[in-house]
C-alpha positions as CSV (number, residue, x, y, z in Angstrom):
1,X,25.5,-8.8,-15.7
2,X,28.3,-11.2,-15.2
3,X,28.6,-14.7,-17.4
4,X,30.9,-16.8,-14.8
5,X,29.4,-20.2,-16.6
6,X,31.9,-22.5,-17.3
7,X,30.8,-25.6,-19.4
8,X,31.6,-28.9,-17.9
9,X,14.9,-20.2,8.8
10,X,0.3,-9.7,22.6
11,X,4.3,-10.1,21.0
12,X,6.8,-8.7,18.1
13,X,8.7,-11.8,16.8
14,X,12.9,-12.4,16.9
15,X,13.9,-15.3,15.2
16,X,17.1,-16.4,15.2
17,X,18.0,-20.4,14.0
18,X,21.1,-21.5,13.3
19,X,22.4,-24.7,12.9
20,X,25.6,-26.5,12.5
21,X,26.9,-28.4,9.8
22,X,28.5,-32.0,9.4
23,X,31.2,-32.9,11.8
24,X,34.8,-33.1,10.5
25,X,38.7,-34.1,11.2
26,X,41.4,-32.4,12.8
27,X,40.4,-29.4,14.4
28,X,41.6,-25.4,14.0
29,X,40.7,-23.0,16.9
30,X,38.8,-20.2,16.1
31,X,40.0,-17.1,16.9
32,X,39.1,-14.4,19.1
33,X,37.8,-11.0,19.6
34,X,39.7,-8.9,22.5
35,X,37.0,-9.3,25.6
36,X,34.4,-7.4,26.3
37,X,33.8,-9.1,29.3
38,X,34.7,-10.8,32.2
39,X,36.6,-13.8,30.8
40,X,34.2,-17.3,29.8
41,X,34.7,-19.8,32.3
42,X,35.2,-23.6,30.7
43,X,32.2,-25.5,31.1
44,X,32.5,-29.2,32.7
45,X,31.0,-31.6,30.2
46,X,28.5,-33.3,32.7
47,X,25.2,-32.0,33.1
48,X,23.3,-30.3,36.0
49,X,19.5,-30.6,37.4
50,X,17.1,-29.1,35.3
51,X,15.3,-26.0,36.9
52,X,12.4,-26.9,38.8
53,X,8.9,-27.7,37.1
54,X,6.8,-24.8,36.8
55,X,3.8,-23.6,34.7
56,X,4.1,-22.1,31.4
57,X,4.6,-18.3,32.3
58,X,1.7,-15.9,31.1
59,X,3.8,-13.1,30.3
60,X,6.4,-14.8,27.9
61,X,8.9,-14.7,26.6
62,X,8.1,-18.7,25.6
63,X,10.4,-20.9,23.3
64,X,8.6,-23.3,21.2
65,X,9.8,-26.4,20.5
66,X,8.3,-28.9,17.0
67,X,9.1,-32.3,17.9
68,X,8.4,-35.7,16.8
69,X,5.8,-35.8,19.8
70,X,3.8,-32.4,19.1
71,X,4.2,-28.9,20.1
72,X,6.2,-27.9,23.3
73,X,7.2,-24.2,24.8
74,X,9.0,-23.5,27.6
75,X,10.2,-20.1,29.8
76,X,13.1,-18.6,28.8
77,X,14.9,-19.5,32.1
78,X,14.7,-23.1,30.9
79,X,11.5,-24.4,33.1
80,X,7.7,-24.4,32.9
81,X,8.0,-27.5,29.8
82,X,5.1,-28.0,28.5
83,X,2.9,-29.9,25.7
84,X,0.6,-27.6,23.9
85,X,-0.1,-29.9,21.5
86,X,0.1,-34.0,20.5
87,X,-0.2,-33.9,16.7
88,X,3.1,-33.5,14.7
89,X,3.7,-30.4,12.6
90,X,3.7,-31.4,9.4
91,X,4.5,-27.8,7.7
92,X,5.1,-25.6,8.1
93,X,9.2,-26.8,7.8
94,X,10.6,-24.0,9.4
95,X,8.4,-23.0,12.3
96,X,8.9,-19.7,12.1
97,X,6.7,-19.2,9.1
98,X,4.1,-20.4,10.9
99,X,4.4,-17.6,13.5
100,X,2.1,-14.2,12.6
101,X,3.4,-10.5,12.8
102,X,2.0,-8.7,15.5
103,X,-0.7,-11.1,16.4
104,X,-0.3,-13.9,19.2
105,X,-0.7,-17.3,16.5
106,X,0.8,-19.5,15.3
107,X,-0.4,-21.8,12.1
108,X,0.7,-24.9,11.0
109,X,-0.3,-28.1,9.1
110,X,-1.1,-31.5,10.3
111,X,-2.5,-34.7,8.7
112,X,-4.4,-37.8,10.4
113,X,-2.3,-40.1,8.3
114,X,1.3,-38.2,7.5
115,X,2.3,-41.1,5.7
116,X,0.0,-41.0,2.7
117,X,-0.7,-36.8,3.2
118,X,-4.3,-37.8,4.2
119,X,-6.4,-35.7,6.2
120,X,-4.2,-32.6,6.0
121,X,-5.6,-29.7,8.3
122,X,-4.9,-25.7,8.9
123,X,-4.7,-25.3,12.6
124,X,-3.9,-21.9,14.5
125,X,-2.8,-21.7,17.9
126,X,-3.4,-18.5,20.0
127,X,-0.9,-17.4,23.0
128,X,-0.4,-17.5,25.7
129,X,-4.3,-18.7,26.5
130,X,-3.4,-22.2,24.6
131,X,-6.2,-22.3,22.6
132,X,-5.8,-24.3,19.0
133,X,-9.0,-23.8,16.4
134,X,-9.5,-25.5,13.6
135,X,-9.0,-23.3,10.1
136,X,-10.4,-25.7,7.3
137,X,-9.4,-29.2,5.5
138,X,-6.9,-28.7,3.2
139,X,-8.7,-31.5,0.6
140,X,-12.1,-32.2,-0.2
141,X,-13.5,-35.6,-0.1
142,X,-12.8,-35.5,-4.2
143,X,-9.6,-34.8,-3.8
144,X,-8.3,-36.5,-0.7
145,X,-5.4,-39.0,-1.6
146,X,-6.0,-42.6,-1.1
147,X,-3.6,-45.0,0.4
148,X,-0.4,-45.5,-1.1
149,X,-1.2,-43.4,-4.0
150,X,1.4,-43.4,-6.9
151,X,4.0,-40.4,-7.3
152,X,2.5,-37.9,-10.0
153,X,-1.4,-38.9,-9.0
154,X,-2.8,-35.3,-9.2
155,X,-4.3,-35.8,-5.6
156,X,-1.5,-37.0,-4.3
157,X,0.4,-34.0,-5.7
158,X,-2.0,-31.3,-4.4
159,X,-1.3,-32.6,-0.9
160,X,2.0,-32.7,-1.4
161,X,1.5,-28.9,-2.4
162,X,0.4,-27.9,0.7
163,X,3.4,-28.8,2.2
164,X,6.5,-28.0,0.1
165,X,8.5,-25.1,0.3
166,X,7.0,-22.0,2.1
167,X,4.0,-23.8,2.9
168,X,2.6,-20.0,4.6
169,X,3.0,-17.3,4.3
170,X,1.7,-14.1,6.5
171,X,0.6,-10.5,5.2
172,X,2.8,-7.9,6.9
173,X,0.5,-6.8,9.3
174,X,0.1,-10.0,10.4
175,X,-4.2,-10.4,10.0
176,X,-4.2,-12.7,6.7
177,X,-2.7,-15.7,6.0
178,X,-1.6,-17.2,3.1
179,X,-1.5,-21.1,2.0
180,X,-2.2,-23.8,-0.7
181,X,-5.4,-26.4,-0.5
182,X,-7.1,-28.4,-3.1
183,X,-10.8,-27.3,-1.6
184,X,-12.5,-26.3,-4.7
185,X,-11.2,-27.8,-7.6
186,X,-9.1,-31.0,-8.6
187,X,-5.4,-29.2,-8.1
188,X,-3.8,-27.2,-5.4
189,X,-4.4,-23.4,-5.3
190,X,-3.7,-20.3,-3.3
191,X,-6.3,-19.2,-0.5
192,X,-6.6,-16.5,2.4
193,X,-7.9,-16.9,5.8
194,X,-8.7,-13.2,7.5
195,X,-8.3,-13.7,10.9
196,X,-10.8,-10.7,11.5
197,X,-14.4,-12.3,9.6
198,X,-12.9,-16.2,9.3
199,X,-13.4,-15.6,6.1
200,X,-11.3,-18.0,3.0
201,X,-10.7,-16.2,-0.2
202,X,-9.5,-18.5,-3.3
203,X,-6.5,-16.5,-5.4
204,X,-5.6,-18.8,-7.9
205,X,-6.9,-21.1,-10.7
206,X,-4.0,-21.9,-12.8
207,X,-3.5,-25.7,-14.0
208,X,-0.7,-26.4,-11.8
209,X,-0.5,-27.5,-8.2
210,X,0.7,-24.5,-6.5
211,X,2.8,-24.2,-4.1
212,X,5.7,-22.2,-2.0
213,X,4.4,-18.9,-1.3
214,X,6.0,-15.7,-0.6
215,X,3.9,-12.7,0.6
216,X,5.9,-9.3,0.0
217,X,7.1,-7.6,3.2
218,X,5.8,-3.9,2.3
219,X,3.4,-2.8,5.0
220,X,-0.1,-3.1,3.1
221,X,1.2,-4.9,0.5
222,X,-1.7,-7.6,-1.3
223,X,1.0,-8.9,-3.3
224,X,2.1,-13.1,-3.3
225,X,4.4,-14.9,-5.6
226,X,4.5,-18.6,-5.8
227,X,5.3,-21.3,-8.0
228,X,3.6,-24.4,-9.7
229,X,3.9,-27.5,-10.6
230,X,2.4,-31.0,-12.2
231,X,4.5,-33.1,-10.3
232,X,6.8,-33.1,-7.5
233,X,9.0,-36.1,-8.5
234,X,10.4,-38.5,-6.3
235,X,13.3,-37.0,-5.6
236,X,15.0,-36.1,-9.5
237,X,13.2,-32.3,-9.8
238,X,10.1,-31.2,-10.3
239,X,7.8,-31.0,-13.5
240,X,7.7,-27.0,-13.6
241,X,5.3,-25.3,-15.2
242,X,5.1,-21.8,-13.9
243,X,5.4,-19.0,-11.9
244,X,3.2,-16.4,-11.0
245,X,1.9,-13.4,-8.9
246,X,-1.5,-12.8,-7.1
247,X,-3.5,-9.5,-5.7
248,X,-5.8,-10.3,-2.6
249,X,-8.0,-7.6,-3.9
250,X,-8.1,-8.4,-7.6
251,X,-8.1,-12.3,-6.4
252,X,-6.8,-13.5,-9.5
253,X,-3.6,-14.9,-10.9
254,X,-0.5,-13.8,-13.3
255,X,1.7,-16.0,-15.1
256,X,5.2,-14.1,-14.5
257,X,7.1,-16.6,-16.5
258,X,7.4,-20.3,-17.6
259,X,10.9,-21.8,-16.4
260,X,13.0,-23.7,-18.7
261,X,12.0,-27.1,-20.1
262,X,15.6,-28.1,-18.0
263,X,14.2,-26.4,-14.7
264,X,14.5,-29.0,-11.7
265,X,12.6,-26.4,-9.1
266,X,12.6,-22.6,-9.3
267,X,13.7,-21.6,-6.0
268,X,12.6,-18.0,-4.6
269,X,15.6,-16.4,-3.1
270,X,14.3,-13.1,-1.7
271,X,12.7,-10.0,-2.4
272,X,14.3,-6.9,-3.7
273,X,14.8,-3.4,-1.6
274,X,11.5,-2.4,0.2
275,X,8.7,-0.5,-1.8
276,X,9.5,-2.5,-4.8
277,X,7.5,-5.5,-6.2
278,X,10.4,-7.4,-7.6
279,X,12.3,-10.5,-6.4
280,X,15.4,-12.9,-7.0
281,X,14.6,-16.3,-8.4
282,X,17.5,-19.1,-9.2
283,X,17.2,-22.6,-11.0
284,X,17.8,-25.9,-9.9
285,X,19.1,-27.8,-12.4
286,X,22.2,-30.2,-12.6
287,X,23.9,-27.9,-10.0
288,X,23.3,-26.8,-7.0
289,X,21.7,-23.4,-8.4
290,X,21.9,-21.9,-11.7
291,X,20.7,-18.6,-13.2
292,X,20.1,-15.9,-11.1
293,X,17.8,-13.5,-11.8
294,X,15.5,-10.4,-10.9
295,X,12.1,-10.6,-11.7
296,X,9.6,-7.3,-12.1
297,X,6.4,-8.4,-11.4
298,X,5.2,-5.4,-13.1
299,X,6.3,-5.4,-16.3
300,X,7.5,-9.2,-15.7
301,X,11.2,-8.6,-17.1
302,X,13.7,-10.7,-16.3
303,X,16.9,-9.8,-15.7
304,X,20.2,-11.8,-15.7
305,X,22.8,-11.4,-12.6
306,X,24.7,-14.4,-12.9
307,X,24.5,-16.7,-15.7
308,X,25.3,-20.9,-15.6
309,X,26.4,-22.7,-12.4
310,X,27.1,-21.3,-9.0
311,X,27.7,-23.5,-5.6
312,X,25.6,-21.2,-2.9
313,X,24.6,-18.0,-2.0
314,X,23.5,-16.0,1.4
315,X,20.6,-13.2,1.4
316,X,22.4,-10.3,4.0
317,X,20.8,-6.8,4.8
318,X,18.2,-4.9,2.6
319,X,18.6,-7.7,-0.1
320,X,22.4,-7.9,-0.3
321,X,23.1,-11.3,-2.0
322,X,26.4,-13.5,-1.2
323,X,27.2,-15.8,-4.2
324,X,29.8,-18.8,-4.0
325,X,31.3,-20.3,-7.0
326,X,34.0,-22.7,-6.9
327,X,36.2,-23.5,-9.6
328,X,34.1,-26.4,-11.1
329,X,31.7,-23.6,-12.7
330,X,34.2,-20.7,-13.5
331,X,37.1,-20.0,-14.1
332,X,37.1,-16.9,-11.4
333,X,36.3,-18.9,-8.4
334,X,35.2,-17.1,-5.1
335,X,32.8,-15.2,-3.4
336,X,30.7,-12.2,-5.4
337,X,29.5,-9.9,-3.1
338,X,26.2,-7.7,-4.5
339,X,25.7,-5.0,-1.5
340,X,23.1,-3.8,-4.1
341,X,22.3,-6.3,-6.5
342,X,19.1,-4.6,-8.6
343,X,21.4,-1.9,-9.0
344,X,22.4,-2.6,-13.4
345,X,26.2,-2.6,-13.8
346,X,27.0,-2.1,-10.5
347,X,30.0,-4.6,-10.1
348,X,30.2,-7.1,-6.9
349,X,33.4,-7.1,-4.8
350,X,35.5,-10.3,-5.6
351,X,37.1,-12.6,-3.0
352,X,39.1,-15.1,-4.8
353,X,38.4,-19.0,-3.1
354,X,38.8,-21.9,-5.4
355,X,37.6,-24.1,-3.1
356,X,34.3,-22.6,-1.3
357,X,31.7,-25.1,-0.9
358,X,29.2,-23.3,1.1
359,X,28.3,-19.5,2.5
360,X,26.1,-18.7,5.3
361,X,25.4,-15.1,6.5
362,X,25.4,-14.9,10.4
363,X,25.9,-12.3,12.7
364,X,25.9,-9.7,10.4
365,X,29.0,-11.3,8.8
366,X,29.7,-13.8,5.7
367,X,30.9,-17.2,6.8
368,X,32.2,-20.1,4.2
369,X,33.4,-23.1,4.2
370,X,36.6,-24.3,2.1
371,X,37.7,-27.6,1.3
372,X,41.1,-28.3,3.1
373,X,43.0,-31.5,2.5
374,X,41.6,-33.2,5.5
375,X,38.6,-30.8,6.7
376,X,36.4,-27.6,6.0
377,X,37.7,-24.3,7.3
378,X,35.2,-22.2,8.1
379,X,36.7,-18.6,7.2
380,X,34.4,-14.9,7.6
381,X,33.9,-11.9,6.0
382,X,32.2,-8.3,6.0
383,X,30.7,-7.3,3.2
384,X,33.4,-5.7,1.9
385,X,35.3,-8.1,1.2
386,X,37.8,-8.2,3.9
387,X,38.3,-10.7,6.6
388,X,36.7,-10.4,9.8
389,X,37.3,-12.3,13.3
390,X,36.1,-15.7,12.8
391,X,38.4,-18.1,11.4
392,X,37.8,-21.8,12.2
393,X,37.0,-25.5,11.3
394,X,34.3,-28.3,11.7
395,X,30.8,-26.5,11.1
396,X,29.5,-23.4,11.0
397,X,29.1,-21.5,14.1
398,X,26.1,-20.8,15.8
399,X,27.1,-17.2,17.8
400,X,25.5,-15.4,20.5
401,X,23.7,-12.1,19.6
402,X,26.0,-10.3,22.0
403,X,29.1,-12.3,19.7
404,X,30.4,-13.3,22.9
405,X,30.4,-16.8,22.6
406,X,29.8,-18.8,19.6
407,X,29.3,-22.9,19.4
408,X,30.2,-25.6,16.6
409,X,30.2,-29.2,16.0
410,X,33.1,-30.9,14.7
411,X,34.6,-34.4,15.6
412,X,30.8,-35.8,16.9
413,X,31.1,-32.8,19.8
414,X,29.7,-29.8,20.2
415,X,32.4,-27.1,21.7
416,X,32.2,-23.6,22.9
417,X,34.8,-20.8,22.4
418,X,34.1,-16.9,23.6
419,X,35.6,-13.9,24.7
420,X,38.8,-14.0,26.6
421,X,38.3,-17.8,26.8
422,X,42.5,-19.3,26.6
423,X,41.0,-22.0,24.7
424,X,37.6,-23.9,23.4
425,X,35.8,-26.0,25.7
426,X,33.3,-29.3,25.0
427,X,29.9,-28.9,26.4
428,X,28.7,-31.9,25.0
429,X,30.6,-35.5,23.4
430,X,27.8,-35.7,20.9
431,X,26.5,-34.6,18.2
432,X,23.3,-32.0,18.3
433,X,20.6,-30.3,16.3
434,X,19.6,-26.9,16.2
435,X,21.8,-24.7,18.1
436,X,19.6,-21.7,19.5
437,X,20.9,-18.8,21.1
438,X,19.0,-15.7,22.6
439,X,19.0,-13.0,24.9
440,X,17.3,-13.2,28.3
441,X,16.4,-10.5,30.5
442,X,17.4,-11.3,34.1
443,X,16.8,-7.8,36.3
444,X,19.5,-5.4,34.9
445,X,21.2,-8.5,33.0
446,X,21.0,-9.6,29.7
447,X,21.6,-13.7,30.1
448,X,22.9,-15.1,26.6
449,X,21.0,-18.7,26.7
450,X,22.1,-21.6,24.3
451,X,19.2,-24.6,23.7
452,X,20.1,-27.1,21.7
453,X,19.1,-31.0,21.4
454,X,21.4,-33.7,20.9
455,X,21.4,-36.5,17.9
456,X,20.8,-40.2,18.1
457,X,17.6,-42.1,19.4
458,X,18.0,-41.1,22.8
459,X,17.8,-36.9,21.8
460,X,17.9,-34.9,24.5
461,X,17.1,-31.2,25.1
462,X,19.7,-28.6,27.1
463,X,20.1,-25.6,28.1
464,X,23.5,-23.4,28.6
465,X,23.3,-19.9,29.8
466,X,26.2,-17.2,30.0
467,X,28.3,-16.9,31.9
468,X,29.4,-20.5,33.0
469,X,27.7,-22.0,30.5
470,X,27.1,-25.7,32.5
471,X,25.1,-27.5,30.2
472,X,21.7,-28.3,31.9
473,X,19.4,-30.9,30.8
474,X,15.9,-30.1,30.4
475,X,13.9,-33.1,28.7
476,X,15.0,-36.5,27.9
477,X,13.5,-38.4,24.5
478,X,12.1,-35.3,22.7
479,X,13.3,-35.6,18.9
480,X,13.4,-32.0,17.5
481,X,11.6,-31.4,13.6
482,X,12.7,-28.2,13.5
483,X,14.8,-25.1,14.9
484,X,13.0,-23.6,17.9
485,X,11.5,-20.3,18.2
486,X,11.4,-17.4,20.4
487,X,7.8,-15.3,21.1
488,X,8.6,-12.1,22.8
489,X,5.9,-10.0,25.0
């Protein structure tokens, strides 16, 4: 335990989302692996035609798409757009929850007034047949909010439940699913739908509105953590008041803990090393996090890793944790690396960095970003500790699973660097949202394809596929909500 306190997001699922950060000044270029490859070619910055208008393949692979104007998917080559749905998803946040292991659905959350959380409704959609069903209300006629309901108003709050955080959450083999609904009683609590009788199974009862649930990951595990609260603030931190662990068998609650009086949020960071019902939690609170701990369910001791303020952290392989501190909350600034962080006394490997601001783990490597005197430099790592082959500026990267190209945004552009390329490219003089890459099988060929949408009222979807990478636009006026996702056969 360290004290480094110093006072004052039919198929088998591959998601991938990565997004780029705020754009900055003068630019750095990153640098380069030796090629793999045949050489990148630049891209021109105009667009081409979008492939031709086809159906919506049977067979998948299918890229969905949560926009302002419902549900979309598309083929993998780019064509076959098309709406599967007109209602907005309202949760969950990251679309990817939403998605089931090892069953074709996908569940999500809308409302008939989004506004004022009214009518708020569990939906599942089945692929590829298209066909959306109904789960259950998420509020009884009791405990529906009204219109322009006041911030704290219990009602109000329990919708407000059902939509914060990890809104679902999916038992490992993919047949239950987890959320939050005020059905049966005046505040939000946790339920399961089986997907084999229909059947909905209340978990919880405590006083609280509960909300952000995390199933664990073991095969056959019964097992959900999630938090609660009495209010959800407007903005400020949220009125904690506990968090706890349910059994779908035993169907009933345990209070793990009661957070500080301080606590803004509790904020789930991950679970421990597989077979073990234990997780990471940190505290929101005045910083960006403070106190991590590990929590046994079990015997529901808590254990400190890092004590007081810390700027960020990244969750890597098998539970690995990334920490960034800068040197406004210790005195030892830089990055802690915990390859095995439930292991007592085991030590982290130290990278000094007095000025890290943020860490991101991508591509199997640690990437932060540093305050410069007129920009961030994004700068990499293994885990280690030792520098690895991505040193840049503007945002963080979004990289191709191969790691032969890699995009970020910086000066209001996106740009493209790769393998063997002399020098980054500009596919686009605009900012974007959402960067997506993933692998395409085209005969023999693996085809690394970039989506991504770009900003401003006008948003715009394109497509740029290895190994030319022309930019090709695929949809005019479709305003992302969140990062896309890929379904594989």
């Amino acid at each position: 335990m360290m004290n480094l306190h110093k006072p004052c997001i039919l198929f088998i699922l591959c998601v991938l989302c990565l997004t780029a950060c705020q754009p900055v000044q003068p630019s750095v270029a990153p640098t380069t692996k030796p090629p793999l490859s045949a050489p990148l070619q630049p891209a021109p910055t105009e667009t081409l035609p979008a492939p031709a208008a086809e159906s919506l393949s049977q067979t998948g692979p299918w890229i969905l798409l949560s926009t302002e104007s419902g549900l979309w998917a598309i083929n993998s080559d780019g064509s076959g757009l098309t709406q599967l749905t007109t209602e907005r998803i309202l949760a969950p946040s990251d679309l990817s929850a939403g998605l089931a292991r090892n069953n074709p659905h996908l569940a999500y959350i809308t409302a008939n007034d989004p506004a004022n959380l009214q009518g708020l409704t569990l939906k599942l959609l089945t692929l590829p047949e298209g066909t959306l069903k109904t789960i259950t209300s998420l509020t009884s006629a009791a405990t529906e909010p009204q219109v322009n309901a006041e911030v704290c108003d219990p009602n109000y709050e329990a919708a407000r439940a059902a939509t914060i955080g990890n809104s679902l959450a999916w038992s490992p083999d993919g047949s239950k699913l987890a959320f939050t609904a005020s059905i049966d009683g005046p505040t939000a609590d946790v339920y399961v739908y089986s997907l084999q009788d229909e059947s909905l199974t209340r978990l919880s009862d405590e006083p609280g509105q509960a909300y952000d649930l995390h199933w664990h990951g073991l095969p056959g595990s019964e097992t959900i953590v999630y938090f609660s609260a009495s209010c959800f603030g407007t903005g400020a931190g949220f009125e904690m008041e506990g968090v706890w662990a349910t059994n779908l068998s035993a169907a009933k609650a345990e209070l793990l803990y009661q957070p500080n009086p301080e606590s803004w949020g509790e904020e789930f960071i991950t679970w421990v090393r597989p077979g073990r019902e234990a997780f990471f939690v940190a505290t929101r609170s005045g910083c960006p996090y403070r106190d991590l701990r590990l929590v046994e369910i079990a015997t529901k001791e808590i254990k400190p890793l890092i004590e007081g303020c810390f700027d960020d952290l990244a969750v890597g392989p098998t539970s690995s944790l990334a920490v960034l501190i800068s040197s406004d909350f210790s005195q030892q600034p830089g990055l802690y690396l915990y390859p095995e962080p439930d292991i007592p006394d085991l030590p982290p490997v130290y990278v000094p960095e007095p000025n890290g601001r943020k860490v991101r783990h991508l591509s199997a490597k640690l990437f932060i970003s540093v305050a410069a005197e007129r920009s961030l430099e994004i700068r990499s790592f293994d885990w280690s500790g030792n520098p690895a082959w991505y040193q840049g500026s503007g945002g963080f990267p979004a990289i191709a699973l191969d790691e032969s190209a890699w995009v970020w945004e910086e000066k209001g552009a996106l740009h493209l660097g790769g393998q063997g390329m002399a020098s980054p490219v500009t596919l686009l003089e605009q900012a974007v949202n959402y960067p997506f890459w993933y692998e395409d099988v085209s005969g023999a060929n693996f085809v690394q394809r970039l989506l991504f949408f770009s900003e401003g009222d006008q948003s715009a979807l394109y497509l740029a596929s290895s190994p030319d990478y022309h930019p090709t636009l695929l949809a005019e006026d479709l305003r992302p909500l969140s990062p896309p996702v890929i379904v594989l056969p």
